[in-house]
C-alpha positions, 0 to 999 in steps of 0.5 A: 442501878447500872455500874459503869466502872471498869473491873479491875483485876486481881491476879493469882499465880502458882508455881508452873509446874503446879498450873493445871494441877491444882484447882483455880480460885473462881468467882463467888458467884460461880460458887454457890452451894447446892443447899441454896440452889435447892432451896425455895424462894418462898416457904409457908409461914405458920404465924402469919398464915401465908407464904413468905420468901425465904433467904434465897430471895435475901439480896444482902444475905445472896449478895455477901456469898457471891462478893470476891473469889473463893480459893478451894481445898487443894484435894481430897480430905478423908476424915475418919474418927478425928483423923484426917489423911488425902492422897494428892499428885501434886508435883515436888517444887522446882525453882520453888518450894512449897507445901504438897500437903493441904494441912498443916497446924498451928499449936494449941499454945498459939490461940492459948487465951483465945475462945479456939483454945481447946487442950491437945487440940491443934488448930488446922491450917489450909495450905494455898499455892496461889499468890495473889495481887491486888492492884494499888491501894488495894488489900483483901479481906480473908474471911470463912466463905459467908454464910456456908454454915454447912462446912465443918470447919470455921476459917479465921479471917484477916486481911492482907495488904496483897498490892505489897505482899504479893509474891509469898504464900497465904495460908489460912488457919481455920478451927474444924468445929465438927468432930462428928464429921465423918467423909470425905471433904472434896477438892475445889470445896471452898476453904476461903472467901477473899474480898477486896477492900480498898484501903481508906481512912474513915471517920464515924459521925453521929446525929439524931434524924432531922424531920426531913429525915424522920419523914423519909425513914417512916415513907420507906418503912411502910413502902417496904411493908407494902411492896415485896422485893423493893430493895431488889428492885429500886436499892440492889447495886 
């Protein structure tokens, strides 16, 4: 199905000093972690008896891990029995003030009541030198990086109205769920997925299926079972 529709743009910015210095936000398509890549397209199912594909021939589940930009882990992190230090160059501020760290934290006390809510335990936040504009009527959905189950840390979603908010920093606050992580976390690794999301008002209807409708969901049904890749090949946008 073609998509005729201008792209439109969304526009990060950082310090001047900082412009070279600190890894770009990129496309989530370019972003694609080598577990995926490495993975087979199909693999032997021992219940059906039969080679069958895998989630790296998943349109919805590939589609969600490339939608929007990924913005990256400002340097390097070392984690060493639950410490967690970096060295970075990153210049101090001119004109502008800003965090030189990649970590901050927030309180135990400010997820107190939440499922996060661990004693002596803080909640880690990623720092970010990129502001971001999106255009007019426009917010963006901050979210952990989709379906990266192999990261060791689970960022909090939110989202921020970015055609207003557009000259401050966002930070992102995460929960590092893996205390026998031992490494080294690399710069540039993904630390956020943002998707823009236009702001609309909707409404949910609810209706049992007319006859027409039952007919259309029963051939479709048995199309999907006949022919492998129908949704990439007839529905994928």
């Amino acid at each position: 199905m073609p998509n005729n529709k201008e792209a439109l743009t969304l526009k990060f910015r950082c310090p001047a000093e900082l412009e070279g210095k600190i890894p770009p936000p990129v496309p989530a398509t370019l972003g694609l972690p080598g577990w995926l890549k490495a993975m087979p397209t199909q693999a032997f199912n021992a219940i059906n008896m039969r080679d069958e594909d895998t989630l790296k021939r998943c349109p919805p589940f590939v589609d969600a891990m490339t939608h929007g930009f990924l913005l990256p882990l400002l340097c390097d992190l070392r984690v060493e029995s639950g410490a967690i230090s970096w060295d970075n160059d990153i210049p101090p501020g001119g004109t502008l003030e800003y965090p030189r760290s990649p970590l901050g934290f927030h309180d135990e006390s400010q997820v107190k009541g939440s499922p996060l809510f661990e004693p002596d335990r803080f909640v880690i936040k990623f720092h970010n030198l990129w502001s971001i504009e999106a255009p007019d009527g426009y917010a963006l959905f901050f979210t952990h990086p989709v379906n990266r189950f192999d990261l060791p840390f689970t960022t909090l979603s939110g989202m921020v109205d970015c055609d207003r908010f557009r000259d401050g920093w966002i930070h992102f606050p995460a929960h590092w769920h893996n205390k026998s992580f031992s490494g080294v976390l690399p710069m540039g690794t993904p630390i956020v997925q943002c998707m823009p999301v236009k702001r609309d008002s909707w409404v949910a209807e609810t209706a049992a299926f007319t006859v027409e409708e039952t007919q259309r969901v029963h051939e479709l049904t048995r199309q999907i079972s006949r022919e492998p890749g129908l949704y990439r090949r007839q529905f994928r946008a």
